[in-house]
C-alpha positions, 0 to 999 in steps of 0.5 A, a space after each residue: 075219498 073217506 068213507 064211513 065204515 058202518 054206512 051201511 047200517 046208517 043208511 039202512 037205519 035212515 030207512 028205517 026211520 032213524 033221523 039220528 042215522 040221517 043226521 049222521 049222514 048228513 054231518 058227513 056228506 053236507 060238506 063235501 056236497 057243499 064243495 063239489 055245488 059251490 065249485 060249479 056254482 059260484 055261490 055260496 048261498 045257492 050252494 048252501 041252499 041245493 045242500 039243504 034241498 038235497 038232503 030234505 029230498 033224500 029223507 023223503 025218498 030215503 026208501 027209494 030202490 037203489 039208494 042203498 046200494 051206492 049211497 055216494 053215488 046216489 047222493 052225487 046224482 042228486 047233487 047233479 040234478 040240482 046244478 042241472 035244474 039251477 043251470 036251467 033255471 038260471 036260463 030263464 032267469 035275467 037277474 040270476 044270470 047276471 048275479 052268477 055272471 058276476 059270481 064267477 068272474 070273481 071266483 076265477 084268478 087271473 089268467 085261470 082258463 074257467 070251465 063254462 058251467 052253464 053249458 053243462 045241462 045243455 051239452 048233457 040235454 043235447 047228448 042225450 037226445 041223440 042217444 038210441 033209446 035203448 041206451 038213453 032209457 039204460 043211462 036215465 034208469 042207472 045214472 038218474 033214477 039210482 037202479 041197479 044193473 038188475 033192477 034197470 034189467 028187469 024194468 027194460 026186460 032185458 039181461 043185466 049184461 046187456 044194460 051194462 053194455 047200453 051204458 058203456 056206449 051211452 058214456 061214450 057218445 055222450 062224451 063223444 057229443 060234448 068234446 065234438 060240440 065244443 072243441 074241448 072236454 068241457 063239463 067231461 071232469 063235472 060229470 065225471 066228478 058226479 059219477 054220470 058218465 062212470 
């Protein structure tokens, strides 16, 4: 994937305050975050839409601990907890059912086998909850929430090692749990995209 050579200091500035560093980051990351949203979501519109709410949560948050540490990955966890709160939303929701019902049958070509969407936050929700807490609290704290390994140790106190370790059988159940409930890897190549189970 091309990155940007002085991200660093972009987002250091962003920060800081720079909005011309955060429209830098945002001209580059916008399009490829639209891409990633619209091919789970199937709308255009939506996708254009979580892209703006993301980027207007990153300025509000840009002094959040761990942001700067992996600025992509942070952006991809945002991106996911947004198709994850769509996924849920469209639940509740009849009519946007029905429309992104619709939406998707007319993104697939014929005879193209679709990866079921709307399973995701389920299958995840589902998995996580059968975590150990321990690990649970580890995959929330690195994976949702931006820490890093230390940060995550210190808030846990426990060794940076061993959230490390923590992770590593969090990603396997998790996977685990997905390909059992579904007979298929389902959702396994989203979250994988998004860096949640890496």
């Amino acid at each position: 994937m091309e990155t940007l050579q002085n991200e660093e200091q972009l987002v250091a500035a962003m920060q800081a305050g720079g909005e011309e560093a955060f429209t830098a980051l945002y001209h580059f990351y916008s399009p490829r975050l639209y891409l990633n949203i619209l091919g789970m979501v199937r709308d255009p519109v939506m996708a254009e839409e979580m892209v703006q709410v993301l980027f207007t949560k990153l300025w509000q948050k840009r002094t959040a601990k761990g942001l700067g540490d992996d600025f992509t990955a942070y952006l991809y966890r945002m991106a996911l907890n947004l198709v994850h709160d769509f996924f849920r939303k469209l639940k509740r929701d009849r009519k946007l059912r029905q429309r992104f019902s619709l939406l998707a049958g007319e993104a697939y070509e014929p005879g193209e086998q679709p990866i079921d969407h709307r399973q995701l936050s389920t299958l995840l929700d589902t998995a996580l909850e059968r975590l150990p807490t321990q690990q649970k609290r580890a995959w929330q704290l690195i994976k949702v929430e931006g820490y890093t390994y230390k940060a995550a140790a210190m808030e846990m106190g426990i060794s940076p090692l061993t959230v490390k370790e923590y992770l590593v059988a969090a990603n396997k159940s998790i996977r685990n749990n997905i390909i059992t409930s579904t007979g298929v890897p389902l959702g396994l190549l989203c979250l994988t995209a998004f860096g949640l189970l890496s």
